[in-house]
Each structure stands twice: as C-alpha cells, then as structure tokens.
MARPALUM-242943 format. One record per residue: x, y, z of N, C-alpha, C in turn; residue in one letter. Coordinates in steps of 0.05 Angstrom, whole numbers, plus 5000, padded with zeros to 4 digits. Example, Ala and Ser with C-alpha at 12.3 -4.5 7.8 and 13.67 -1.06 7.14 Angstrom:
BEGIN
526448865156524649105156526449345156a 525749555142527349795143525850015157s 
//
This chain:
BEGIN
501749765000500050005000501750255000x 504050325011505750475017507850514991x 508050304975508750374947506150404926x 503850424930502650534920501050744930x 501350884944501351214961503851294938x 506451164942508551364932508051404903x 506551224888506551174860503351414855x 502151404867499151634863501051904872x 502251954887504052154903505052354877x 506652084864508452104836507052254817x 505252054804504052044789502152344782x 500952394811500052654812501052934802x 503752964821505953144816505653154794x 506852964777507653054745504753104727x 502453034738500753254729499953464724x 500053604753499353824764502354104756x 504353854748506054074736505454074699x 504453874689503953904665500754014654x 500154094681498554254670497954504658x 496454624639496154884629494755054628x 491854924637489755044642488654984665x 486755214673484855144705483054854704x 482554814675480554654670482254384674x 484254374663486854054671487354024702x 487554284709488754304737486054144757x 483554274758481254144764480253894757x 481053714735480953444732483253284751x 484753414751487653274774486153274806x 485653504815484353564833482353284848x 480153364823477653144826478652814834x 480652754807481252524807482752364838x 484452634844485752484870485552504897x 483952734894482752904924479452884924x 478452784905475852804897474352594919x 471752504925470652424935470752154928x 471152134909472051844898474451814874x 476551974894478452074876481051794896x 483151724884484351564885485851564914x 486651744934486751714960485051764974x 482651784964480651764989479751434979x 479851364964478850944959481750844970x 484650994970486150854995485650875023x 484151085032482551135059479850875066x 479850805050477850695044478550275055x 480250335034481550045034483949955061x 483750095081484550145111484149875119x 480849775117480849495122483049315124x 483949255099486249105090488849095105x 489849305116492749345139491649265153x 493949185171494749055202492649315221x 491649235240490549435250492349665272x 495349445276497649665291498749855267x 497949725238500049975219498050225208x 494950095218493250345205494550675212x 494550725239494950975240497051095227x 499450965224502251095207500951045182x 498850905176498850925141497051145135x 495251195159492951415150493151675151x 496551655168497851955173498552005145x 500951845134501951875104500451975082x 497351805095495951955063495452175081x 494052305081494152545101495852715100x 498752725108500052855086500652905060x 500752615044501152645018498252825002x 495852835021493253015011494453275015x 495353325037496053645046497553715025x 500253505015501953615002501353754972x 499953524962497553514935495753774938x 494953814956492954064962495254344962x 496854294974499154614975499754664940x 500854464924501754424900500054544885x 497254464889494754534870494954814872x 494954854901494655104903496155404891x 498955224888500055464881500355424852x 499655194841499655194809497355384799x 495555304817492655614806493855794808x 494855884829495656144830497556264804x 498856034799500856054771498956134752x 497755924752495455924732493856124713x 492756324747491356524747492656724743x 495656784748496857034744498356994720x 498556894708499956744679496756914659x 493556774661491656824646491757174648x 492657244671491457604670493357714659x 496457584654498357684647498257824617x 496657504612496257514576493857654566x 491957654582489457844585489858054582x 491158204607493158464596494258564573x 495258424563497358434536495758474520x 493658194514491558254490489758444486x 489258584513487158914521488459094521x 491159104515493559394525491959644506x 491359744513491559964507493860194500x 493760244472497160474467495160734467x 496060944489495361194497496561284468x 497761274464499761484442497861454419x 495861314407493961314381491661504389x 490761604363488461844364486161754373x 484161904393481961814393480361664374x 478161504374475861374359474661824357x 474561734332472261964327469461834323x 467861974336465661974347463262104317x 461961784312460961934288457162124286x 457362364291455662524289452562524266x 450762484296448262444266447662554260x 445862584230445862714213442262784211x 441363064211438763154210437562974183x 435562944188433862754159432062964142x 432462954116431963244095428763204102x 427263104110423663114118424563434145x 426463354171425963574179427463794165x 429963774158430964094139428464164129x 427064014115425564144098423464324107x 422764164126420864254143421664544173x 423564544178424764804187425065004175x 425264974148425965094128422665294121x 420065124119417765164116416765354139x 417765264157417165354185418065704188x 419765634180422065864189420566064172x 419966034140419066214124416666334133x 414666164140411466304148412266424178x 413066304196413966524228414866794213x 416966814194417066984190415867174175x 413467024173410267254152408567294180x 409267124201407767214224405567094238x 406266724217404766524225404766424250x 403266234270403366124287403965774280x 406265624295405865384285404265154305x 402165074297399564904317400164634300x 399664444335399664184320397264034344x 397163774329394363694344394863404339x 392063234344392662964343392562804318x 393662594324394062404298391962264293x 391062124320387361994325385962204326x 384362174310381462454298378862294302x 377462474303374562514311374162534280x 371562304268371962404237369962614230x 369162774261367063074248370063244244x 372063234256373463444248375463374231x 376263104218377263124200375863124172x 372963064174371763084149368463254150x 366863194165364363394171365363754174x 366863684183366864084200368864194170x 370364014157371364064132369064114106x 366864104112364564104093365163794071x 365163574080365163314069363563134087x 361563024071359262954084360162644078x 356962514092357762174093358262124070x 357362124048357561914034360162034006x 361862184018364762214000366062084003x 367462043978369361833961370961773984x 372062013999374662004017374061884042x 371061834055371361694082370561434066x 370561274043371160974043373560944058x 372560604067374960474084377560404067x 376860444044378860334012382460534028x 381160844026382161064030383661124057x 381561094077382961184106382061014123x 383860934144384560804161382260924188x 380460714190377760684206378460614238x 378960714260379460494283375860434295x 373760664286371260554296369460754282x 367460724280364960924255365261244264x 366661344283368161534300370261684290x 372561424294374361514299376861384276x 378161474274381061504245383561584257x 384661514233387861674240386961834220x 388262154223387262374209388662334187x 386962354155387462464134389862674121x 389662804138391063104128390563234162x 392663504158392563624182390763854190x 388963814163386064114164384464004195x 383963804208382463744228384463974248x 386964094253387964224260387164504254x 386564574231385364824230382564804237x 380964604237378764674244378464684282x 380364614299379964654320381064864327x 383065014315383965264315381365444308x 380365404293377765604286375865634309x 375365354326373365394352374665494371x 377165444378378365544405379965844412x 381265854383382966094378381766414372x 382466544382381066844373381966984351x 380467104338380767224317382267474317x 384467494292384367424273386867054274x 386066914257388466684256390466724229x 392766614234395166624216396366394231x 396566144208397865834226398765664210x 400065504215400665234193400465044217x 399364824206399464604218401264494195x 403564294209404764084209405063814212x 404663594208404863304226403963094206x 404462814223404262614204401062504197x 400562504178397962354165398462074160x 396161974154395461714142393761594120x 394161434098391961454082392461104068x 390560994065391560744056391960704029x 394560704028396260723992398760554001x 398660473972400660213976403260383968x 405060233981408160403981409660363957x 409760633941410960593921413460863921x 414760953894416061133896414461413895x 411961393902410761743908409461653925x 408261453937406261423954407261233979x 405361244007406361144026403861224049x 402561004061400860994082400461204100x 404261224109404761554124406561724116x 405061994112408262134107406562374127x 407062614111406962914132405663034110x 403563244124403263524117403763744125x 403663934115403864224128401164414117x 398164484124396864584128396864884142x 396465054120396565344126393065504119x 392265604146390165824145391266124156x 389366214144390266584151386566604147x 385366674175382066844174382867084188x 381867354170382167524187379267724163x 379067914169376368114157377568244132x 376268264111377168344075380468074082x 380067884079382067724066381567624036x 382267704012382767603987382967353976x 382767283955384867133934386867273929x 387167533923389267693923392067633945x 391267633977391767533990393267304000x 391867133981393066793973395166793958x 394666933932396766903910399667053926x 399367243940402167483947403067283972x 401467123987402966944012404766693991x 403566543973404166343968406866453938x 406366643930408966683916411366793932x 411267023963413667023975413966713977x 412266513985413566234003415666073981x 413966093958415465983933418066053927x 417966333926420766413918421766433942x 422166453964424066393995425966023993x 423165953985423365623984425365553960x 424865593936426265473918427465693903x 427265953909428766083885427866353880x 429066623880428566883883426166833850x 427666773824426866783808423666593805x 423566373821421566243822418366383814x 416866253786413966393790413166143793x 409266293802407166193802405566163785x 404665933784401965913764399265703782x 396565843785393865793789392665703776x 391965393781390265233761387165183780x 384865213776382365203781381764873786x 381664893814381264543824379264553843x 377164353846375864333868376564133892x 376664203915376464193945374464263961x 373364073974370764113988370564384015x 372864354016373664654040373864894029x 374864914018375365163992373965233971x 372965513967370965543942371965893941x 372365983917374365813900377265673907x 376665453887380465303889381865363869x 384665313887386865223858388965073868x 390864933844391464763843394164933849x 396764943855399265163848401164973832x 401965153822404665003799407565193809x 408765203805411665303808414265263783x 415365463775416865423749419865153771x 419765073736422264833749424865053760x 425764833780428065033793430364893788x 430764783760432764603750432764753721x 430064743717431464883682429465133677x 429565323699427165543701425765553683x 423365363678421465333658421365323635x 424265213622424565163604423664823586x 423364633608422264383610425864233610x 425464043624427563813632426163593640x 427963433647427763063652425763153684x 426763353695425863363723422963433727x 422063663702419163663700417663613686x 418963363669417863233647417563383621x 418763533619419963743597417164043599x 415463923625412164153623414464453634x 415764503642417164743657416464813683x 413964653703412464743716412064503741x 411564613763411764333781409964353800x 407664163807406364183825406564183845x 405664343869407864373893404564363922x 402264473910400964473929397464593921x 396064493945393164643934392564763960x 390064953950389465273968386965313954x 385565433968382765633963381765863977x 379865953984378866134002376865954020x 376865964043375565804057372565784055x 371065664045368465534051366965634067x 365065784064363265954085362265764100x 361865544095360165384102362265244123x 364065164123366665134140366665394161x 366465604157366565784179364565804187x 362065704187359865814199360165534217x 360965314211360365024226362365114244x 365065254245366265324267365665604283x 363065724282362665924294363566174288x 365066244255365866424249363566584226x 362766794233360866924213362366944188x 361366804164362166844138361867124125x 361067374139359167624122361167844141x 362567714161364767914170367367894166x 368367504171370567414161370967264133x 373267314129373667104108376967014106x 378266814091380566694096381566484072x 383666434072384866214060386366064074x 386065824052387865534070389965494048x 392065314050392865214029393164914050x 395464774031396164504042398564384022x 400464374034402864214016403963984031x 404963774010406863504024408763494029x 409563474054413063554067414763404047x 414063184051415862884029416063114008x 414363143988414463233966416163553962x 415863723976418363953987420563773987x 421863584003423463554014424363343971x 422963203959423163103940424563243921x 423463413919423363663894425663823901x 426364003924428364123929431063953936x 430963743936433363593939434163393918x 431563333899432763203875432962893881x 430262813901430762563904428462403892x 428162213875426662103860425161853873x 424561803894423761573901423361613934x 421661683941420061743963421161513987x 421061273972421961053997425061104013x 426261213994428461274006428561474040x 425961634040426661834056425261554081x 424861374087424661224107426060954109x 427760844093429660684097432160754121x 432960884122433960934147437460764140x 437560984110439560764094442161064108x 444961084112446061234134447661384113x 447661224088449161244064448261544053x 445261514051443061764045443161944055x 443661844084441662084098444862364101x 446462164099448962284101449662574083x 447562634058448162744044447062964048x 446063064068443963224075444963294112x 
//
C-alpha cells in the first residue's frame, strides 16, 4: 500500500505540473482529492492493513493530501496570474493613438425641409399648431364641409379604428379646432404626420406629413392667397421662382386652385425633372368655405380666409432632387448622410 501512496503521490505531481489550464488543473484535483478520487478509495481500503500499521498509514495519506492540496494550490495561482498576464497584453491599450472619432448624426431632409417651411411662414407672422394624429371623423371630414357619403371616408382610402374615429387624413382637422378655440384674427400652419391607405410605392406611402396653412382675418382675398404663396415659393426654391393657378375643386375651399411653380432645375424651360412641362406641382389652396366657417362659429359676412396645404415628402423630394419617396424612410446612413 505504501508503494502505492508513493506511485499516486508520483504520478499526481507530474500532472499538476503539466498542466496548462484551470480546466486540467481541476480534473487532477477531482481525480485524486475528489470524493472518489484515488486517495480517498486508499482511505477506504484501511480494512486490508494490520490494524497496529493503520494509523502510520492514514497519517501518510494525510499528508501526501496536504501536500497535493499546497501544489494545486500554488499551480492556480500560477495559473491565474499567467491568464491575467496575457489578458493584459491582449487589452493593452497604446495611449499614444488618436481618439475613435465619434460619428455625428445627421438631420433627415423631411425635417430640413420642414424647418425650412417653418421658418418662412413665422416669418410672415404665422403661428405653428399641432394636434392629434387619432381624429374625431367630424373634424377631420364633417366640419371640413365633406359629408357621409364622399369618396374619401371609404374604408378603401382611410384607416377606420371605429364609425368615430381615424387616423387623420391631412392636418385641416387642426385648422378646424383652431377655428373653435382660437380668437380672431388666425395666421397658422399645421404640420404633422397623416395617414391614408396607399400602397408603398415611389410617390406614395400609408404615412408621410403635411403642412396645412390658414390665415382668417376681415377683407382677406384671393389676392391675398396669391402674394402669401408666391413670397413662400420664391424663399423656398428660388428668388426667380413663378407661380401659376390652376382651378381645382376641394370641398373646404370655394374658389380652388391647384399651384404650379416654374422648374427650379431648368427655370421653365422643360427638363427630365419636370417632364419637359417647365412647371411643378407643389400644392393646393382656396378661400375658405363659408360653410366651413359658419360650422366653426365664424360669421362668413364679417370674416373671410384662406387655406392652402402642401406634402412635406414632396418639398423635401423636389428641392433635393430625390426620386423615390421610399428612400426618405429606409433609414439607409449612406442617404441620409448627404443632407
């Protein structure tokens, strides 16, 4: 038994020195200190000695465990300060290299464009109002003078959450609560995102933005309309920029029109950009609907007013020269970068 103590003794040692990892070191461990590791089944096998030589034999293993146990111990320790050594090395850090530059995001041309819009009417002395996205459908289509049975409240068109209630159309349900709450005279643009059910293509998309502008105040024109909407034109795309008024109907507006704007690529000479017409459609406007101001409590025979309404996407399309609408929501970094 005593030459085989010396031979596990042995045998161990040159383990626990050929080991390399915590994970080898811990199999040595188990095997010979373990619960059914190879000197505790010699603790075991005690039976078998003389019962005068048990105690000198059970001292020996006993030490040869202590000894086995000090060894382990300081081989981890090897072990462990050896792994942080190289840990270190592989994490070093060289002070002496330039910072990571820090890469800065980039505004998305929907808002430029729209700051841009903003900025021009504050400075005619607009107010900018915004309101909800879930509408009441008297104020996005009744108090607009559009009754039940128009084309535009089919379910085909706009997004129904109950015979109530919608995600709003356009952002006129914003002017019409401006009309009940606000005092006269008003000057405003509404802003924000709409909804309309259209399949996503390169001009169309479920959601994009409007920007909705009223001005009611007493003797307001068409005159009026035309001198707001040609400064915005030419601020927007171009000192030289004209207007042109095409006769359109809109259930809010009586009279309408349609606006055109000379191309700001080949000043109305026609190109690839405006299909060689010279002219670009940019937005529609009327004089407001008496019948619209009387449903908001405004006397039609004292006040009178215009609205218009343009597509942010489509500003932001046209003045930047980007052909494909899907792009401004991919969220591609490549794009947005250019702007």
């Amino acid at each position: 038994m005593k030459e085989k103590l010396e031979g596990i003794k042995k045998e161990a040692l040159a383990l626990i020195e050929n080991a390399d990892k915590m994970d080898k070191l811990n199999e040595v461990k188990v095997a010979y200190l373990g619960k059914k590791g190879q000197l505790t089944a010699l603790l075991k096998g005690m039976k078998n000695i003389a019962p005068e030589e048990r105690p000198a034999f059970g001292q020996m293993v006993n030490e040869v465990r202590s000894h086995l146990e000090n060894v382990l111990d300081e081989k981890k320790t090897a072990l462990a300060k050896a792994a942080r050594e190289a840990q270190m090395k592989a994490e070093c850090i060289d002070v002496t290299l330039p910072a990571r530059k820090q890469a800065a995001g980039h505004r998305h041309p929907n808002h430029v464009a729209l700051d841009e819009v903003e900025r021009i009417f504050i400075g005619m002395g607009y107010e900018v109002v915004e309101g909800p996205e879930v509408e009441y459908d008297y104020y996005n289509f009744e108090a607009l003078n559009i009754p039940a049975n128009h084309p535009a409240k089919d379910e085909q068109d706009t997004f129904y959450i109950t015979d109530k209630i919608l995600l709003r159309t356009q952002t006129s349900p914003v002017q019409v609560r401006t009309m009940e709450k606000h005092p006269l005279p008003i000057r405003m643009i509404a802003p924000g995102r709409v909804f309309r059910s259209d399949e996503v293509d390169a001009t169309h998309s479920p959601s994009f933005h409007q920007i909705e502008g009223m001005v009611i105040d007493k003797n307001i024109t068409f005159a009026d309309l035309k001198g707001t909407l040609q400064q915005f034109a030419k601020e927007m795309f171009g000192e030289d920029t004209k207007v042109k008024f095409r006769p359109h109907h809109f259930p809010f507006t009586e009279p309408s029109a349609e606006v055109d704007v000379t191309c700001f690529k080949c000043h109305g000479k026609g190109c690839r950009f405006c299909k060689g017409e010279g002219w670009i459609e940019i937005l529609g406007c009327g004089m407001i609907h008496p019948r619209v101001l009387e449903m908001s409590g405004i006397d039609p025979n004292e006040y009178s007013g215009f609205a218009f309404g343009v597509g942010l996407e489509r500003i932001a399309l046209l003045k930047y020269e980007i052909d494909d609408m899907r792009l401004l929501y991919e969220n591609d970094i490549r794009f947005l970068k250019q702007f």
